[in-house]
C-alpha positions in Angstrom: 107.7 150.4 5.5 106.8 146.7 5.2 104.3 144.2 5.7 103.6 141.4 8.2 105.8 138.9 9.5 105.9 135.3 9.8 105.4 133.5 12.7 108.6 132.7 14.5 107.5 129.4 15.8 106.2 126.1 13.8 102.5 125.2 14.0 101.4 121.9 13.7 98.9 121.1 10.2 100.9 124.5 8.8 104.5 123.3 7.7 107.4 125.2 9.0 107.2 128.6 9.0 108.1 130.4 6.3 109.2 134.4 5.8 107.9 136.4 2.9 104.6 136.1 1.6 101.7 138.0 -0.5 102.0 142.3 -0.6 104.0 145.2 0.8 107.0 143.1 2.8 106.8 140.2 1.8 109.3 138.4 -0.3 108.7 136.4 -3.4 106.1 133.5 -2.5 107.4 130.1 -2.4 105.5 127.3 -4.0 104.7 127.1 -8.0 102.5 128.5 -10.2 100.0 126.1 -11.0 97.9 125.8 -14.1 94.2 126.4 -14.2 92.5 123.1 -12.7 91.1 120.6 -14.8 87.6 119.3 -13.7 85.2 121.1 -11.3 84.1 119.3 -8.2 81.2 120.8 -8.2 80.2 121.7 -11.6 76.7 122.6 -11.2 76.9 125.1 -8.0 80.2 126.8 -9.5 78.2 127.1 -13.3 75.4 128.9 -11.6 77.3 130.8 -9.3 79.6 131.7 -12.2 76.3 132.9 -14.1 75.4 135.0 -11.1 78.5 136.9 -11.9 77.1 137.8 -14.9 73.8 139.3 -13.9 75.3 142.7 -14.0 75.5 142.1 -17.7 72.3 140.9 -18.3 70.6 143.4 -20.4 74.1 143.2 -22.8 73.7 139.5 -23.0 69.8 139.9 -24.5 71.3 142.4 -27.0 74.0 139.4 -27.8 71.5 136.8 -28.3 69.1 139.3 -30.0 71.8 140.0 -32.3 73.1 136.3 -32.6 69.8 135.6 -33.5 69.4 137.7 -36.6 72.6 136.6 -37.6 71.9 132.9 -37.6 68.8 133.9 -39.3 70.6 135.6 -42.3 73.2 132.5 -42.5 71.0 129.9 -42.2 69.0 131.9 -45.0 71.9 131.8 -47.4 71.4 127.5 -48.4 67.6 128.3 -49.3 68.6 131.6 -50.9 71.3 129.5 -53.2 68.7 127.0 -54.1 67.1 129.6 -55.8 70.2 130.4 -57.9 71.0 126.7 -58.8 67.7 125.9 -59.8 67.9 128.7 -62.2 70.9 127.7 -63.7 69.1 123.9 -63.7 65.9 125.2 -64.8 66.9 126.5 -67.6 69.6 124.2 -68.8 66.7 121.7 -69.3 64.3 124.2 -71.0 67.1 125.2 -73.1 67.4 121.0 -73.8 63.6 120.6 -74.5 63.4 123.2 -76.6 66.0 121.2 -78.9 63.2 118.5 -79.3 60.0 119.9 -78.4 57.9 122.6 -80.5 57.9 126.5 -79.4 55.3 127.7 -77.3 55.4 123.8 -75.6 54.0 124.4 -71.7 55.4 122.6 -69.0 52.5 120.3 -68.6 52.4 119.6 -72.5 56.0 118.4 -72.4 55.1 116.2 -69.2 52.6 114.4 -71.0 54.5 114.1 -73.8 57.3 112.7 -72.1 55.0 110.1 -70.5 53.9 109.1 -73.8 57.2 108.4 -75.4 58.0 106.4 -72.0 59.9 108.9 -70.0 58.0 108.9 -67.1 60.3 109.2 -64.6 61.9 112.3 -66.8 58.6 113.9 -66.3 58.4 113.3 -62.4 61.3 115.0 -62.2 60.3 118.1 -64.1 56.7 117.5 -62.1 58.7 119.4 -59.2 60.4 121.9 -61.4 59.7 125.0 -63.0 60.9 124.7 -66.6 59.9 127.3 -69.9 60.4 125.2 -73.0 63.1 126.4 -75.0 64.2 129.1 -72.8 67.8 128.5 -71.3 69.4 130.2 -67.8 67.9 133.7 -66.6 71.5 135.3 -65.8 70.1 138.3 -64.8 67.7 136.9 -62.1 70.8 134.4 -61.3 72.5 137.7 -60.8 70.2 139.3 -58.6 70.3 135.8 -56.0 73.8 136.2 -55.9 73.9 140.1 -54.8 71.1 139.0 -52.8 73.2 136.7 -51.0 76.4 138.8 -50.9 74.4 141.6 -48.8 72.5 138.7 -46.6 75.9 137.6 -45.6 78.0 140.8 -45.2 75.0 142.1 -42.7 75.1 138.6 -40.8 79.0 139.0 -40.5 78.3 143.0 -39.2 75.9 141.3 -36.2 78.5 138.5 -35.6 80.9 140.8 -35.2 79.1 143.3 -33.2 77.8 140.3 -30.7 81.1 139.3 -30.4 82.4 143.4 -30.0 80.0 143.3 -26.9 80.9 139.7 -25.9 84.1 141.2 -25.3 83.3 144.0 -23.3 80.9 141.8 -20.8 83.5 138.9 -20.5 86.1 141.5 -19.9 84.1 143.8 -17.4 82.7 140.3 -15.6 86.4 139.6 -14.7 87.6 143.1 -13.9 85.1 142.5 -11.1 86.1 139.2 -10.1 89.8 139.8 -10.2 88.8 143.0 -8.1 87.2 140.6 -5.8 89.8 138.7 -5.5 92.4 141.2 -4.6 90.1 143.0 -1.9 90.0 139.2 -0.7 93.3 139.0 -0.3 93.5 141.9 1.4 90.9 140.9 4.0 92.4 137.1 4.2 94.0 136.9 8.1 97.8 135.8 7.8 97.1 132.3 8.7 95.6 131.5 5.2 98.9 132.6 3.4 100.4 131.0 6.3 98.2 127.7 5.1 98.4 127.7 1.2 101.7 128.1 -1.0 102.3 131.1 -2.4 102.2 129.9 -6.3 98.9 128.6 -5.5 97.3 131.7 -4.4 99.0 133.5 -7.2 97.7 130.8 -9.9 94.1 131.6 -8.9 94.6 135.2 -9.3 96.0 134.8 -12.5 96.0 132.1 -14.5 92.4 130.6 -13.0 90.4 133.9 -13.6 92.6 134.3 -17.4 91.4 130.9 -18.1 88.0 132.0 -17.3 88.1 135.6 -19.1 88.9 133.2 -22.2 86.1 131.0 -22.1 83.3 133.6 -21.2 84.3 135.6 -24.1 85.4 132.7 -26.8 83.7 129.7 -26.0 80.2 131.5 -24.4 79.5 133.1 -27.4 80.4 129.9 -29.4 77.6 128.1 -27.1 75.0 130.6 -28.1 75.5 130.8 -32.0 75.7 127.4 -31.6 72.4 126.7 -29.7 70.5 128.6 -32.2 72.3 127.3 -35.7 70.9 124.1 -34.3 67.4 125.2 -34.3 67.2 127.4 -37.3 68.8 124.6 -39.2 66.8 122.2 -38.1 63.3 124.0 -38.6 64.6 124.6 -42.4 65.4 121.1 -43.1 62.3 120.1 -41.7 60.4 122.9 -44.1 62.6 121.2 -47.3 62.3 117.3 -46.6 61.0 116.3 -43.0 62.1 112.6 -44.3 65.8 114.2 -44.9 65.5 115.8 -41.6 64.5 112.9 -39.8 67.8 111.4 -41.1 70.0 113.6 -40.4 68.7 113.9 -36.8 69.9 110.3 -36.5 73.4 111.9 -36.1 72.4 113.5 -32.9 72.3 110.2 -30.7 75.9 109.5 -32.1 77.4 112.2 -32.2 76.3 112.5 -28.3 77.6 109.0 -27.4 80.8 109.7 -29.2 81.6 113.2 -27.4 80.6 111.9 -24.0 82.8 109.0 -24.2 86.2 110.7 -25.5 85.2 113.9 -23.6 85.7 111.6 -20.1 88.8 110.1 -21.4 90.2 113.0 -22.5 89.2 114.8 -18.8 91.2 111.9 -17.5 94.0 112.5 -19.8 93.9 117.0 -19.4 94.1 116.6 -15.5 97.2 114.5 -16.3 98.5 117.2 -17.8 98.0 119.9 -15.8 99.1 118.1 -12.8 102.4 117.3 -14.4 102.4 120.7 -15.6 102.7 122.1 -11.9 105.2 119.4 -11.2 107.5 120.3 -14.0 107.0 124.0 -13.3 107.8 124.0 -9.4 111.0 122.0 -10.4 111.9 124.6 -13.1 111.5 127.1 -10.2 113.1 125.9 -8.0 116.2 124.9 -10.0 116.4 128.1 -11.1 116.3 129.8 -8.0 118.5 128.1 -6.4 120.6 127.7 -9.4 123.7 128.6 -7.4 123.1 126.1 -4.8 122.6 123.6 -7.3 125.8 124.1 -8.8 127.9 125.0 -5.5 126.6 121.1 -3.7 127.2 119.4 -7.8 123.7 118.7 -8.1 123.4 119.6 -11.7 123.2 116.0 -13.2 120.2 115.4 -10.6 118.7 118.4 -11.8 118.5 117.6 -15.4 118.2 114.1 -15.0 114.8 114.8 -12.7 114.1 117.1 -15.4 114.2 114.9 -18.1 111.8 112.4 -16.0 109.2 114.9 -15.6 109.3 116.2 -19.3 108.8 112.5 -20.1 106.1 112.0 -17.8 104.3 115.5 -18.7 105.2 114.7 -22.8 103.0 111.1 -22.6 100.1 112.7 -20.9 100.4 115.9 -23.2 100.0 113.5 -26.0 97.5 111.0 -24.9 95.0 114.3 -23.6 95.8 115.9 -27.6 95.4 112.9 -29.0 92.2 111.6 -27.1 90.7 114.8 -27.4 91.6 115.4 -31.3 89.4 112.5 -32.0 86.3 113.7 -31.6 86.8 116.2 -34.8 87.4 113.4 -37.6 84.8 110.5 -35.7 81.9 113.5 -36.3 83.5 114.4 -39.6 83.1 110.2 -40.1 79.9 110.4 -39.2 79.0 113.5 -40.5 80.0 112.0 -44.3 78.0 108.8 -43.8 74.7 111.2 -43.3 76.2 113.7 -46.3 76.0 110.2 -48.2 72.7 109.0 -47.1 71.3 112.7 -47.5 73.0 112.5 -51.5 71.2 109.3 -52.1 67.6 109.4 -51.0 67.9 113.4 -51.8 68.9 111.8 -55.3 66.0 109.9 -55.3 63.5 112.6 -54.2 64.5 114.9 -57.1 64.3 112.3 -59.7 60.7 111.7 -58.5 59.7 115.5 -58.7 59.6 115.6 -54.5 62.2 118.0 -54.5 64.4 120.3 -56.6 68.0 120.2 -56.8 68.9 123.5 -55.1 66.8 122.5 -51.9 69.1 119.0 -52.4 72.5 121.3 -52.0 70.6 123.6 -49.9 69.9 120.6 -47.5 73.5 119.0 -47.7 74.8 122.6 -46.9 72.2 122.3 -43.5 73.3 118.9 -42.9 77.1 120.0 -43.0 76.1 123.4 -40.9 73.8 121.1 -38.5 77.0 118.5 -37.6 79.6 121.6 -36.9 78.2 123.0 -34.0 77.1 120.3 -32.2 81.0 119.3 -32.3 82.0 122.8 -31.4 79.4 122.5 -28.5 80.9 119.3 -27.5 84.8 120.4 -27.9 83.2 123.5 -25.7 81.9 121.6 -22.8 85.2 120.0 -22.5 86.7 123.5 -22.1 84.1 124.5 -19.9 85.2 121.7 -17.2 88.2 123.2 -17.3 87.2 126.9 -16.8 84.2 126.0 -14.4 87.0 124.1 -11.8 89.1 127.6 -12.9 86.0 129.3 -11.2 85.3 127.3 -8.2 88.8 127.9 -7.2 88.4 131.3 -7.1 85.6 131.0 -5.2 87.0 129.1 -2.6 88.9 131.8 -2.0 86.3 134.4 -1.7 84.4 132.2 0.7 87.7 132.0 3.1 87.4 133.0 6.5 87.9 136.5 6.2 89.8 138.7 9.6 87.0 139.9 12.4 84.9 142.9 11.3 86.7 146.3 13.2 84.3 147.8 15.7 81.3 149.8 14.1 82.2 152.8 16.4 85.9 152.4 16.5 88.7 155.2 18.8 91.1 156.6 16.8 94.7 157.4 17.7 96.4 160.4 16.7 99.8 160.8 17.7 100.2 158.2 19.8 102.7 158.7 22.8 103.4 155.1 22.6 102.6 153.4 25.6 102.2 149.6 25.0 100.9 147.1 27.9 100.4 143.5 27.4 97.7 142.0 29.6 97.6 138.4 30.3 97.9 137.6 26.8 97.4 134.1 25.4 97.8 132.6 21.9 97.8 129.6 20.2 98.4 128.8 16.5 96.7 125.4 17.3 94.4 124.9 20.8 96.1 122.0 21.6 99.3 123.7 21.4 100.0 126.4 24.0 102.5 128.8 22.3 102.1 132.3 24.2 100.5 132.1 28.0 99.5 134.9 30.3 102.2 137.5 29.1 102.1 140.9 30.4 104.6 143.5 30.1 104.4 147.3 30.1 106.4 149.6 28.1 106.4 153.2 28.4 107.0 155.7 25.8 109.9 156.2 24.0 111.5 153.0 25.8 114.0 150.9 23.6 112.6 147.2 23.8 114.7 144.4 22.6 113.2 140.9 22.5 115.7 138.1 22.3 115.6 134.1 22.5 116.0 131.1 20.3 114.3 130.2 17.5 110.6 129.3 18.2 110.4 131.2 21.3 107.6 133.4 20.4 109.8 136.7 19.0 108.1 137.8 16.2 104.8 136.1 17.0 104.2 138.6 19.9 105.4 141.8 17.3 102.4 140.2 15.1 100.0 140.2 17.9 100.8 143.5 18.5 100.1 144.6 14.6 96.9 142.3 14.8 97.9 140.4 12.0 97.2 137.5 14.7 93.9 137.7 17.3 94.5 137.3 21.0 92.7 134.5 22.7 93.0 136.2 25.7 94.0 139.3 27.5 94.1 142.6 25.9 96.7 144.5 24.2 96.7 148.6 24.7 98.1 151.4 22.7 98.2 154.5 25.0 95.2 152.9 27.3 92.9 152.0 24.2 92.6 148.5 23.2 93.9 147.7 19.8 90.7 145.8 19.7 88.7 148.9 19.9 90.6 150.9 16.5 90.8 149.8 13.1 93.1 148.0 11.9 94.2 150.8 9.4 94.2 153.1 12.3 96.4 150.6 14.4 99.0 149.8 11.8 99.6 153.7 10.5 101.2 154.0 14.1 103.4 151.5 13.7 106.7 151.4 11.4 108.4 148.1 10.2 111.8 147.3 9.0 112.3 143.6 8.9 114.5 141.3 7.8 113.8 139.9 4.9 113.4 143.0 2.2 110.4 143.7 -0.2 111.3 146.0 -2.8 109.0 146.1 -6.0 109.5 147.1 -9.7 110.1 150.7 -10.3 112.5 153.9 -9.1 114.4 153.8 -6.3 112.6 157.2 -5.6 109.3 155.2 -5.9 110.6 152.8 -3.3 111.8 155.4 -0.6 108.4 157.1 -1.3 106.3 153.9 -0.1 106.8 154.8 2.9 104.7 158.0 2.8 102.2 158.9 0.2 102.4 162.2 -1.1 106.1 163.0 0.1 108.2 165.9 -1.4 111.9 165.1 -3.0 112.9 167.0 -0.4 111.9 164.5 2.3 112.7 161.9 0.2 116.4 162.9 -0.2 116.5 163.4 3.4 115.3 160.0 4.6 117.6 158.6 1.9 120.7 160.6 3.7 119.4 159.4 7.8 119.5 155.8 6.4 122.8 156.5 4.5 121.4 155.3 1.0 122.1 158.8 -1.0 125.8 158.8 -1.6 125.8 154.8 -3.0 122.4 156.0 -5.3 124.0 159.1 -6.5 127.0 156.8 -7.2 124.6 154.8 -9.9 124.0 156.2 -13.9 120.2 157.4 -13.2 120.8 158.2 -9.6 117.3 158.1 -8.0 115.5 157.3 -11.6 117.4 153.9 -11.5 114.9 151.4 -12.3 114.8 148.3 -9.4 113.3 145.2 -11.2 111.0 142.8 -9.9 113.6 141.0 -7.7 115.9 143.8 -7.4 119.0 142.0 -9.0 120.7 145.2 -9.4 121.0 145.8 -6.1 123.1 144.2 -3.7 121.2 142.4 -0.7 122.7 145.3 1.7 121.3 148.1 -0.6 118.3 146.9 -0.5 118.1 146.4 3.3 118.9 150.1 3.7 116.2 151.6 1.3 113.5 149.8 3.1 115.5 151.5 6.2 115.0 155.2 4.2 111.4 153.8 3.5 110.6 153.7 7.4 112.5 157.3 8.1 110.4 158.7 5.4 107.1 157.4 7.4 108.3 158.8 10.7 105.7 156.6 12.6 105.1 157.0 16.9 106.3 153.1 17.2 109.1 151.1 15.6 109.5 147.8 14.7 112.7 146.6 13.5 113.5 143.0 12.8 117.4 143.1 12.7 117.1 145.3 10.1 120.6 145.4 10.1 121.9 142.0 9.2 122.4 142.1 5.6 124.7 145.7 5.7 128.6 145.3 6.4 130.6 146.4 9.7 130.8 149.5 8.9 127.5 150.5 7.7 125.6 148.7 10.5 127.6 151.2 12.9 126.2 154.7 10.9 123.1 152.5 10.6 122.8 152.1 14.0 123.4 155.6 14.7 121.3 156.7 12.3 118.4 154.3 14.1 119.2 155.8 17.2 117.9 159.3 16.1 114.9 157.6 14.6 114.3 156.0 17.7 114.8 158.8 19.9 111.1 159.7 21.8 109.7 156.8 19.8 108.6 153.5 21.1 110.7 150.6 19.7 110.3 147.1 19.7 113.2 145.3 18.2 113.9 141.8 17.6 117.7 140.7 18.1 119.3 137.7 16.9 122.6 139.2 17.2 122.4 140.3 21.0 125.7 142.5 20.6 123.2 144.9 18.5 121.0 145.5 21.9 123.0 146.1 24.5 121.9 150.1 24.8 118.4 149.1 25.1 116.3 150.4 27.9 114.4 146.5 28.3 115.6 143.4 27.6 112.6 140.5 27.2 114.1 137.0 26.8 111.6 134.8 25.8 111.4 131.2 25.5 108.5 128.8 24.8 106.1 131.7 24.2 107.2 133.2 27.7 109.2 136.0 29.4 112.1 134.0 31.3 113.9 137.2 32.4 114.1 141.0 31.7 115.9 143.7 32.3 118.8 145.4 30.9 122.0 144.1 29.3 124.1 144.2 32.4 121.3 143.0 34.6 120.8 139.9 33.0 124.4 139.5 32.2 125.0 139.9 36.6 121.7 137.1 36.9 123.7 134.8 34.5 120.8 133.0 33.7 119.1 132.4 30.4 120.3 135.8 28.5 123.6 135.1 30.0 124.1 131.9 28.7 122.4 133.1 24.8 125.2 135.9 24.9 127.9 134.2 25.4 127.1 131.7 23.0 127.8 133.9 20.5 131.2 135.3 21.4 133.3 132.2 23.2 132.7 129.6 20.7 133.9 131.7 17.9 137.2 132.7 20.7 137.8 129.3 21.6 141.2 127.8 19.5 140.7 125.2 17.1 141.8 121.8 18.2 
């Protein structure tokens, strides 16, 4: 069984048409596969409505920032913890040196006014701020305890960073699972004329690499945010509890650092979407050299192929390297400005401990602050560069889930069972574009079990009317019945298990060939499989191969030549057995002498079945029990092959096309 099929005819706005497309008969998308986008359009819709996909999560995202919390509370502890430690060892390095020149049993006041006396009164501001025991040097055992102290603080705040980012995981993971899940029931619900509309790599890049790009940031760069948000404010309240002058300082770097990140962060924007763009560029030429690599080599084109290469690697390598570059200086301009504050804070911190203001571990404590305080306002501003990035990632994907989905089915649909087959047309109309009549007031009745052959040139309307009758395409007009009932009236589920499609062009996908045959039926026996796999003559060449059917196809079924694979989609549709038939000149890509058992073969599987079969080849239709010839989207003549041959009109003049120019001699 397969899918849809393309239009036969152009439509203006849509390109040519093109055969293949996006699920179960369609061939490998054209187009390339583009790299997540690199600035949002509209940034602030797509971040809320990318938040709203998160609401499911919500209560998981408290327990994240409940646990982020604590954690940045036990790290940002760990500075004013170790300030306790070094002004031990300080403390008692210079009670160890007083006792050398001061009398036992001297207190800490005594020796103040004594230094004041001998003129060392800025030694004794100093120790003013201090907490000093004359003549006893460094408590190691207390200096001992601050250290275990802060071993424990900092192995529990690692536990709750890890155990946010354990649950990080799961919500950014589940979040996309639903999106991506989204996404494909989209796709599914999408009408024909939006694959029709957008190339194939496109639509496969939003699937994939858009919502990847987006699973990244949510579960890296979210969580960076957070811990971020709040290491900013617990540092800042404990710098403003040691030295509100120090902290006043150090808040200086905030403006800067700001104006800085904004104004390489839009360069560097510039510089990404560069990138990416010339990414895709490079990409669809790889693509496209490689698929048609034989073509390429069979019309000489190979210096044009690597000199065009070489041009686009050039043009992708400069922007790669401005958009690195650009974007790399943010981290040493903070880390500039981030030193000229760790020297300002050094100084006047200098200063403060000298005059007894402060001690010397809530200096280092407060340079540790000023170094934590600098590093996530930088990884905030790296992130928001990433977040452009993942938010336009986003709004692409909810373009597509705001498409135009296919008309709601009827709430109280018929249902066929077993349909006879009886098919009637009714002044049907359709149009790809209104102002460009394609199919106009066609009616035609075909009774069950009839053979119909629909023939004319390219554009004509062929395999537009076998879509209008699969409802991959609306009417604008008429009606279109299945055994009396309006195909308007069933689902399209209902509709399409009644039909069976063989087409052209083959879709086979990775896995078994016994997986393949089986497609075509869910839940069918070996048995049946086997014996669709004789009907279509495919089980003497797959017993012939080492696995037999256990022979793995891959993705674009190399392995297999181009008339093997036709005839397993041809097993596929004997396996379904289905009341109507659709075959695309399924047998185009089999030799001579398989198309006649093929054709044999068909002729059972057609027998009591309505058949609707599309003929390029008109020597393939001359049993059939109606002839259509269409042209321009209307039935010129019908009947069957040897009335139109005696009329000698349009069919007469296609079928002899085909045979006297290939008789004529050669001049």
């Amino acid at each position: 069984m397969s899918g849809p099929m393309r239009p036969g005819a152009a439509r203006p706005g849509f390109g040519p048409p093109r055969r293949g497309g996006m699920g179960p008969g369609f061939g490998p998308g054209h187009g390339m596969m583009g790299a997540p986008a690199a600035k949002a359009r509209d940034f602030r819709g797509s971040i809320r409505r990318l938040m709203g996909e998160l609401r499911p999560e919500a209560p998981k995202i408290l327990v994240v920032m409940a646990l982020a919390i604590v954690g940045v509370i036990l790290t940002v502890s760990g500075p004013k913890i170790m300030a306790g430690a070094t002004d031990q060892l300080f403390n008692g390095l210079i009670g160890k040196t007083l006792g050398q020149f001061l009398p036992a049993g001297t207190t800490q006041a005594q020796a103040e006014a004594i230094l004041r006396t001998q003129g060392q009164g800025q030694v004794a501001d100093m120790l003013s701020g201090m907490h000093v025991t004359v003549g006893v040097g460094v408590d190691f055992g207390a200096v001992g305890q601050i250290l275990i102290l802060l071993v424990g603080i900092y192995l529990i705040s690692a536990g709750f960073q890890w155990l946010s980012y354990y649950i990080m995981a799961g919500v950014s993971q589940r979040t996309v699972y639903r999106l991506r899940k989204e996404v494909d029931r989209k796709l599914g619900r999408l009408p024909l004329t939006y694959f029709d509309s957008h190339p194939h790599g496109d639509i496969l890049s939003r699937v994939t690499n858009d919502i990847d790009n987006i699973a990244n940031t949510l579960q890296q760069s979210l969580m960076q945010i957070i811990t971020s948000i709040f290491t900013i404010i617990g540092v800042l309240f404990m710098m403003l509890t040691i030295s509100p002058l120090l902290a006043v300082i150090s808040l200086l770097v905030l403006p800067v650092a700001m104006v800085v990140t904004v104004v390489i962060a839009r360069q560097s924007q510039r510089q990404f979407a560069a990138q990416w763009e010339r990414t895709g560029t490079l990409t669809g030429h790889v693509e496209e050299s490689h698929t048609g690599h034989n073509l390429v080599k069979v019309f000489g084109h190979q210096e044009d192929a690597i000199r065009r290469f070489d041009e686009e690697n050039e043009r992708l390598y400069q922007a790669s390297f401005r958009a690195q570059f650009i974007s790399g200086v943010i981290q040493p301009t903070m880390n500039f400005v981030s030193n000229l504050n760790y020297v300002a804070i050094a100084v006047i911190g200098g200063i403060q401990v000298a005059s007894g203001q402060i001690t010397l571990g809530d200096v280092q404590a407060f340079i540790q602050y000023s170094r934590q305080f600098t590093m996530p306002i930088t990884q905030v501003a790296s992130i928001m560069n990433v977040l452009q990035s993942t938010v336009a990632s986003a709004e692409r994907g909810f373009e597509l889930l705001d498409e135009a989905e296919e008309s709601q089915d009827v709430e109280a649909p018929n249902v066929l069972t077993h349909a006879l087959g009886r098919v009637v047309l009714e002044n049907v109309s359709f149009r790809y574009q209104p102002e460009v009549p394609l199919i106009d007031e066609l009616n035609e009745v075909v009774e069950p079990g009839e053979t119909v052959a629909i023939v004319g040139p390219t554009g004509a309307g062929k395999t537009t009317l076998v879509n209008l009758l699969m409802r991959f395409y609306e009417i604008d007009g008429g009606r279109i019945t299945v055994d009396g009932i309006d195909t308007r009236e069933l689902t399209r589920e209902n509709l399409r298990q009644t039909f069976g499609m063989v087409l052209q062009d083959t879709w086979l996908f990775g896995g078994t060939i016994r997986e393949n045959i089986a497609y075509g039926r869910e839940g069918a026996t070996e048995d049946e499989i086997v014996a669709a796999a004789k009907a279509a003559h495919v089980d003497h060449f797959v017993r012939a191969l080492p696995h037999g059917y256990d022979t793995l196809i891959d993705d674009e079924a190399s392995n297999l030549s181009q008339g093997e694979r036709q005839l397993l989609t041809i097993a596929r549709a004997f396996l379904a057995d289905p009341e109507i038939l659709i075959l695309d000149e399924a047998t185009s890509s089999v030799d001579t002498r398989t198309e006649v058992l093929v054709q044999k073969a068909m002729a059972g599987l057609m027998k009591g079945r309505t058949a609707f079969v599309i003929a390029h080849r008109l020597s393939t239709i001359r049993d059939a029990d109606v002839i259509l010839v269409m042209n321009h989207g209307r039935i010129v003549e019908q009947g069957t092959h040897d009335e139109l041959l005696a009329k000698r009109g349009f069919y007469f003049d296609l079928y002899n096309s085909q045979f006297v120019e290939a008789l004529e001699p050669a001049v």
